[in-house]
C-alpha positions in Angstrom: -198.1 -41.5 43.9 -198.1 -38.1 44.6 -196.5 -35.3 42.5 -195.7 -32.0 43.3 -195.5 -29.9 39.7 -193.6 -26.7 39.3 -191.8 -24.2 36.5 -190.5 -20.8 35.3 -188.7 -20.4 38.8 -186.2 -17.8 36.6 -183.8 -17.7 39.2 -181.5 -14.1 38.5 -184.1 -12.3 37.4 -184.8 -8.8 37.9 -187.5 -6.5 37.8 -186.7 -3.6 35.6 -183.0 -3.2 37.3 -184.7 -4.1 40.9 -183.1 -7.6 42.4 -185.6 -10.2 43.8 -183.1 -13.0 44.8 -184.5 -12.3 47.9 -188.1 -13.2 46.6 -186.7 -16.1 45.0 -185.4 -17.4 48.1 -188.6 -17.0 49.5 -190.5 -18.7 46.8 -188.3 -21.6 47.3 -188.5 -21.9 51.0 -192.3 -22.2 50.3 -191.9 -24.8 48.3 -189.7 -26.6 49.9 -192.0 -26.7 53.1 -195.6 -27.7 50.4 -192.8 -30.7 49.7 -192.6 -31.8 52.8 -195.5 -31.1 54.0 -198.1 -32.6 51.3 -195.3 -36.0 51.3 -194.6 -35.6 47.7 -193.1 -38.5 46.4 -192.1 -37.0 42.9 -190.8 -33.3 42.5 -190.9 -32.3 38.2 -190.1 -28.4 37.6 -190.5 -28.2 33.6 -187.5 -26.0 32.3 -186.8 -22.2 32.8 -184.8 -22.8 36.3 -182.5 -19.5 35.0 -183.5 -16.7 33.7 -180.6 -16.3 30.9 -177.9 -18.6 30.0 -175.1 -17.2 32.3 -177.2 -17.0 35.5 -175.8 -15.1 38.8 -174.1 -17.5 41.1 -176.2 -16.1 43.7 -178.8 -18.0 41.4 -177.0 -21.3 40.5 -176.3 -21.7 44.7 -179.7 -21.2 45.5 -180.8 -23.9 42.8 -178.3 -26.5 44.2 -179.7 -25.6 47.8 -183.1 -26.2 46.6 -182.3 -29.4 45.0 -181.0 -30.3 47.9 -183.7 -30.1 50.2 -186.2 -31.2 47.3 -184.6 -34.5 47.0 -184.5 -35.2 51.5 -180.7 -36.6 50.7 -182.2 -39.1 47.7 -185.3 -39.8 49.1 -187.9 -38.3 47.3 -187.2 -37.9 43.2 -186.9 -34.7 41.8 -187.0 -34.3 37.6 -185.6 -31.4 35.8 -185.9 -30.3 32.4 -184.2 -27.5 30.6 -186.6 -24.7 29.1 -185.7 -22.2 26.2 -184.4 -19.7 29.0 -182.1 -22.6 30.3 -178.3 -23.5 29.1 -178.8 -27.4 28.9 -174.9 -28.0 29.1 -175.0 -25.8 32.0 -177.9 -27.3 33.8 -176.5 -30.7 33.8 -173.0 -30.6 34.1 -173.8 -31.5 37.9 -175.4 -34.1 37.1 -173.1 -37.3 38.4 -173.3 -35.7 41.6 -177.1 -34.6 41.3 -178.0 -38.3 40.2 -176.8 -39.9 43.6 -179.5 -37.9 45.0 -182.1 -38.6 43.5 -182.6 -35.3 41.3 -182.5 -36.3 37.3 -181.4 -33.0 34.8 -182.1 -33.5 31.7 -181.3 -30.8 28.7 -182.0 -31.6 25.4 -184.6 -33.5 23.5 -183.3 -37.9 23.3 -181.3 -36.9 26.8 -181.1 -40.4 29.0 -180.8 -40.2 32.4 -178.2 -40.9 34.0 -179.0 -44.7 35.9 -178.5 -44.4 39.8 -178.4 -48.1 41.8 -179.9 -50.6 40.0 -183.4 -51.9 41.6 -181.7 -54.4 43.5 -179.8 -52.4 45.5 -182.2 -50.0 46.0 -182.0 -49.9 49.8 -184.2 -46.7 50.8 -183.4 -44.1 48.5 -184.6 -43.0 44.8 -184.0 -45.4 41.9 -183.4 -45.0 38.6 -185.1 -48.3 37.0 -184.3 -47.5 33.7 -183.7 -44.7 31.2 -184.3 -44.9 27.2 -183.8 -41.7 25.1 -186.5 -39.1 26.4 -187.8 -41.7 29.0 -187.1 -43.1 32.2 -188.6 -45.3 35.1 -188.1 -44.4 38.7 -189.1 -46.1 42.1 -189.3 -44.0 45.1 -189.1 -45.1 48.6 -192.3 -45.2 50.4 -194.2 -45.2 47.2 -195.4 -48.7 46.3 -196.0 -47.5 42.4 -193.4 -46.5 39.9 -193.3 -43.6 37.8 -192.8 -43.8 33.9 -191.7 -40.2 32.8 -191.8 -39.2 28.9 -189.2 -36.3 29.5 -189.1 -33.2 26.2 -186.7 -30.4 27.0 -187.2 -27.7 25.3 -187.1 -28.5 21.5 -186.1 -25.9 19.3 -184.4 -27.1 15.7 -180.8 -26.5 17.2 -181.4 -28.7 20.4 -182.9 -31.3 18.4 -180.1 -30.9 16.0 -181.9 -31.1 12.4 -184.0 -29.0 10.5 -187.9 -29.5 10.6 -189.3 -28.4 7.8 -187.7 -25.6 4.5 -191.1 -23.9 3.8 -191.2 -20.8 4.9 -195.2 -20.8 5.4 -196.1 -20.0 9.0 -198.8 -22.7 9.3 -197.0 -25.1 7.5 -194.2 -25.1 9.7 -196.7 -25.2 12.6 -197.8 -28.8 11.2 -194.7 -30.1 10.9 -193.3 -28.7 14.2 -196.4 -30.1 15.7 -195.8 -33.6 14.0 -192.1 -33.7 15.2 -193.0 -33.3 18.5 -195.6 -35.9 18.3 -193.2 -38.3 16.7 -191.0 -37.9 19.8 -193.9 -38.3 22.4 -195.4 -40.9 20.9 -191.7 -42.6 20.6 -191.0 -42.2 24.3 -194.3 -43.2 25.3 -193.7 -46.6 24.4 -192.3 -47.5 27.8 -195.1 -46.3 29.5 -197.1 -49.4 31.2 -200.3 -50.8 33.0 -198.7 -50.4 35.9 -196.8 -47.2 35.7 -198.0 -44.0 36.8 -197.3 -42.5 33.2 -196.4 -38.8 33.1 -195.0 -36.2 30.5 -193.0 -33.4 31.6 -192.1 -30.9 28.9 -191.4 -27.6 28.1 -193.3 -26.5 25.1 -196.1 -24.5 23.9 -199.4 -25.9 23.4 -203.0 -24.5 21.6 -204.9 -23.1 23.5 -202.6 -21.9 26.2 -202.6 -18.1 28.0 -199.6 -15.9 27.4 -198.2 -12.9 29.2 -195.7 -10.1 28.7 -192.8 -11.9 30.7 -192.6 -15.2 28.5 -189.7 -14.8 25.8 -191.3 -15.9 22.7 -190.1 -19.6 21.5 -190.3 -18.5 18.3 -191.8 -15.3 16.5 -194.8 -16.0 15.0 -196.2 -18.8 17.3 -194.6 -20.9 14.3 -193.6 -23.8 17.3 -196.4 -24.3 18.4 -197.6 -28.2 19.6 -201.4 -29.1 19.0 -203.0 -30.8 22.2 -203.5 -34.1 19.7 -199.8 -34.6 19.8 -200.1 -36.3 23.2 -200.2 -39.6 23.8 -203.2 -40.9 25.2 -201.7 -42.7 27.9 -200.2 -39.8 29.4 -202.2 -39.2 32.6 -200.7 -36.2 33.6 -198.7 -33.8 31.4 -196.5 -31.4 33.2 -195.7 -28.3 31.2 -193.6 -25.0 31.2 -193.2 -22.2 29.5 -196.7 -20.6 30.2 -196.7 -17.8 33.2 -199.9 -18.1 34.3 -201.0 -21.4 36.2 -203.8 -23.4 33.8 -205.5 -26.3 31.6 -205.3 -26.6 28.3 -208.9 -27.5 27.4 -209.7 -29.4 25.2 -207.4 -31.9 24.9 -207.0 -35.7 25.3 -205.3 -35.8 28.4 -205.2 -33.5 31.7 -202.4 -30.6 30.1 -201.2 -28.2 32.8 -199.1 -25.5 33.0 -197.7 -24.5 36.3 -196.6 -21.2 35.6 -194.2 -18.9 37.6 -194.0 -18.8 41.4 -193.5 -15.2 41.1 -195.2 -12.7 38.9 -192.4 -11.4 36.7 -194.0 -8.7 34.4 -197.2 -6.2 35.0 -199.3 -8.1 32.6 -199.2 -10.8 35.6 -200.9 -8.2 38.1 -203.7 -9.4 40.5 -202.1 -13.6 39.0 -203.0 -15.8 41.6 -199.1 -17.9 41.7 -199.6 -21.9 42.4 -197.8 -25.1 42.6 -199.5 -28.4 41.6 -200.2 -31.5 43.8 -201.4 -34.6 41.7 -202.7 -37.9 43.2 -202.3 -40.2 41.0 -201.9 -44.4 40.6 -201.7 -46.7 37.8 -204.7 -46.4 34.9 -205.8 -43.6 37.1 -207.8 -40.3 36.6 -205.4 -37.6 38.1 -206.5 -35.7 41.4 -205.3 -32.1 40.6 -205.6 -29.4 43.2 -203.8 -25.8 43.3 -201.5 -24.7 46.2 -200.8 -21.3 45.8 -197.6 -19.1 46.6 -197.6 -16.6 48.7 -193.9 -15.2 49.1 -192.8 -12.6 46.9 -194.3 -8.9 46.7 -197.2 -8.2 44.4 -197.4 -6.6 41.1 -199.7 -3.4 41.1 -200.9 -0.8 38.5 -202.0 1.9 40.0 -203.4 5.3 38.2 -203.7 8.8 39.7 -206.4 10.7 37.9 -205.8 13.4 40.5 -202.3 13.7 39.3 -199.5 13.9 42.1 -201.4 14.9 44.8 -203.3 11.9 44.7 -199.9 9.6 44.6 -198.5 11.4 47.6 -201.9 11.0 49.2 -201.4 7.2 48.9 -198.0 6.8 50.1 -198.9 8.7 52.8 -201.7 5.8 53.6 -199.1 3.5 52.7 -201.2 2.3 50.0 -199.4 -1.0 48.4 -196.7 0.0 50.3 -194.6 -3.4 49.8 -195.8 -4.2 46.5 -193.8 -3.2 43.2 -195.6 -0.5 41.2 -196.3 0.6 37.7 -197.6 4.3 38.2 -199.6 6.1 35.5 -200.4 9.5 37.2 -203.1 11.8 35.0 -201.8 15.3 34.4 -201.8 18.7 32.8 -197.8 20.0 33.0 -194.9 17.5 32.5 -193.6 16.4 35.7 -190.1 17.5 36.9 -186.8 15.5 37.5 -187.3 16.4 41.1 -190.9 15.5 41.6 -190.0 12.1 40.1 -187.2 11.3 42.3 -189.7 13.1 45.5 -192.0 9.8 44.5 -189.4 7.2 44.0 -187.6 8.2 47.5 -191.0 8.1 49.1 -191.5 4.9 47.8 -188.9 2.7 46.5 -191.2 0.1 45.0 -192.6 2.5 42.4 -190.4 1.5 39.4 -191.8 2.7 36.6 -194.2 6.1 36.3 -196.1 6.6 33.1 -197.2 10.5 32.9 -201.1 10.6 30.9 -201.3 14.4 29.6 -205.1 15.4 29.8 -206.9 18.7 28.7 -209.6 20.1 31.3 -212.2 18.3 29.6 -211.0 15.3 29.7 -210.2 15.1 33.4 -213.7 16.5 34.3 -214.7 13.4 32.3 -212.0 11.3 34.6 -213.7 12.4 37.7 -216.9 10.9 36.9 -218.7 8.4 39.6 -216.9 5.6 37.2 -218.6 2.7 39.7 -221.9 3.7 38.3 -221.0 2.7 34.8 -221.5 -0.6 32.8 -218.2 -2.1 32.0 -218.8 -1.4 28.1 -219.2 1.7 28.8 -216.1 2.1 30.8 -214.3 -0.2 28.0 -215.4 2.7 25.6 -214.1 5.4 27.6 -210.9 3.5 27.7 -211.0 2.9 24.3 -211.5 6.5 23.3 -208.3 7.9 25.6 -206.2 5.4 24.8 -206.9 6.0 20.9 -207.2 9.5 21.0 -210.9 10.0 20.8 -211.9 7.3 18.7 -214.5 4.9 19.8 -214.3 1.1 19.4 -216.8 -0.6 16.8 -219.6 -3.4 18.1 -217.3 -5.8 17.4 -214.2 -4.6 19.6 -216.7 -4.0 22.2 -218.2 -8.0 22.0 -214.8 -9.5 21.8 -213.6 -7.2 24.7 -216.9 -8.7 26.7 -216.4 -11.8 26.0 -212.7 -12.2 27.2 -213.7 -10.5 30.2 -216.6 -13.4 30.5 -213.8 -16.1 30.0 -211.5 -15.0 32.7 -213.6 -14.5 35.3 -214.8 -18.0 34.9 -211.3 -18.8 35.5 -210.9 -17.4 38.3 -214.5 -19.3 39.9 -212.4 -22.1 38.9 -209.1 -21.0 40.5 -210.8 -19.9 43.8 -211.9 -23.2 44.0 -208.8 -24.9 43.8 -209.4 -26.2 40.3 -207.0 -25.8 37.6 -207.9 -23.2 35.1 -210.4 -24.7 32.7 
């Protein structure tokens, strides 16, 4: 069987005020075409379809379209789950029409699917075997394997209608939140079989996972948080949302991926590589994971102007980034006027944000330095020191700092190489 895994598509989103439906609509063309193209029998985009719970209708059409091509007219299957950004009630109220395609919307935690033909009848298109509480079976035509799916919308206390735990201890509500969820899994993973391709699809946070500015916190605190050991062992591929950034969750029992967002959605997802999932997998099998990444929608930059505005009109005048969105933080000595902002912004629409960095003549003497030259602590330091105003880190800042630097650019060896982040 093979699976095409996707999430956090946060259709109606916007950029600081700036619309990217047009983005989106790339984004999904893309995928669309990878569908096709790699002969995915099994489509599952883990939760966050919308970006709030009233999306745009410009958003909710260009779901139904993709839904519509996903599922080749109830040919392939295509799973959906509800994520925190998603109105569950919303999502599936289509979903006696969306059924007789092939395409399964499921919102809340215990959801059944809705049953399609029954395998009898199954005559070419996608069937819906059966469905428990948080489980179903499908068979796809062309696909001589089955597919049990363990399916957890988003589960926050309200969705799962009852209260996990009273204490009002952090980590203790951790436990038990972690425990629920593992009671769930474990209860839906009890129609998983030999000769099943038997997958998880969830949206949820998990140990161990990456985070960035554009995720709305599940809960304050990190309280729901899910420990890896919640999943079932005989889960050979979980597919996960929530998580921005596409990676594994190592270490864990079972191969753990997040998918993250087709499009980079905040400036702490800068430089992001964007992916989609393919996973060969059959019955009792080790998963074949590879990374297909997405290449519609404009880039993310931070740029900064230690020679102040000169320097930025310089660069538009290269067209530097020129179709890319842009976080500016320009170096200077005098606040800038109303009109000089608006000179940039005109000049280049995609600048959306400037950030003005006030510097005595001192300091940008020491900003002109031959910065290349310098070891990265050193430039860390430097960092440090403006950004704190003029204190410098201790050892230990400085060995943490070089040490998460260490750890992501072993990710991305890993990503360049079409592995999952591990």
């Amino acid at each position: 069987m093979r699976i095409l895994h996707t999430s956090d598509w946060h259709l109606g989103k916007t950029l600081m005020g700036m619309d990217r439906l047009s983005e989106q609509e790339a984004f999904v063309e893309e995928i669309c075409l990878i569908a096709d193209d790699e002969k995915i029998d099994l489509v599952l985009l883990a939760g966050d379809i919308f970006d709030t719970y009233n999306p745009p209708a410009a958003a909710e059409e260009l779901f139904c379209e993709a839904m519509d091509r996903l599922s080749r007219g109830g040919s392939r299957a295509v799973v959906v789950i509800a994520g925190n950004h998603d109105n569950p009630e919303r999502l599936c109220a289509v979903s006696p029409l969306a059924v007789r395609q092939g395409v399964f919307l499921l919102g809340t935690p215990r959801d059944t699917a809705t049953q399609t033909v029954t395998s009898a009848d199954f005559s070419g298109k996608v069937c819906c075997v059966q469905a428990g509480k948080g489980c179903l079976e499908i068979a796809s035509p062309g696909c001589r394997h089955r597919a049990a799916l363990l399916t957890l919308p988003y589960p926050s206390e309200a969705r799962l209608k009852e209260v996990i735990s009273l204490d009002l201890d952090e980590a203790l509500f951790q436990k038990a939140y972690s425990e629920k969820v593992k009671e769930l899994l474990h209860l839906g993973a009890e129609a998983f079989r030999e000769d099943t391709v038997n997958l998880l699809v969830s949206h949820i946070f998990t140990m161990g996972g990456k985070e960035s500015d554009s995720e709305r916190p599940i809960q304050l605190g990190g309280a729901c948080t899910v420990y890896p050991e919640a999943f079932p062992r005989q889960v050979q591929y979980a597919a996960l949302g929530h998580l921005h950034r596409p990676q594994r969750i190592v270490p864990a029992p079972v191969p753990i991926y997040y998918a993250g967002s087709p499009l980079a959605y905040s400036f702490s997802e800068a430089n992001q590589s964007k992916a989609v999932y393919i996973v060969d997998v059959h019955p009792g099998g080790e998963p074949d994971v590879k990374a297909l990444y997405i290449n519609s929608g404009k880039p993310l930059v931070r740029m900064t102007a230690m020679g102040g505005i000169s320097e930025v009109h310089r660069w538009i005048e290269e067209g530097k980034h020129k179709d890319a969105w842009v976080e500016l933080e320009v170096y200077l000595k005098e606040i800038m006027l109303p009109q000089e902002i608006a000179a940039i912004k005109k000049a280049h629409p995609g600048i959306i944000t400037i950030k003005p960095v006030f510097i005595s003549s001192d300091q940008k003497q020491e900003a002109s330095l031959h910065r290349s030259s310098l070891p990265i602590d050193e430039l860390f330091k430097q960092f440090y020191k403006q950004r704190s105003g003029g204190a410098l880190p201790d050892e230990e800042t400085v060995r943490l700092f070089l040490e998460l630097l260490n750890e992501d650019a072993h990710e991305g060896t890993s990503d360049e190489q079409g592995e999952a982040a591990s």
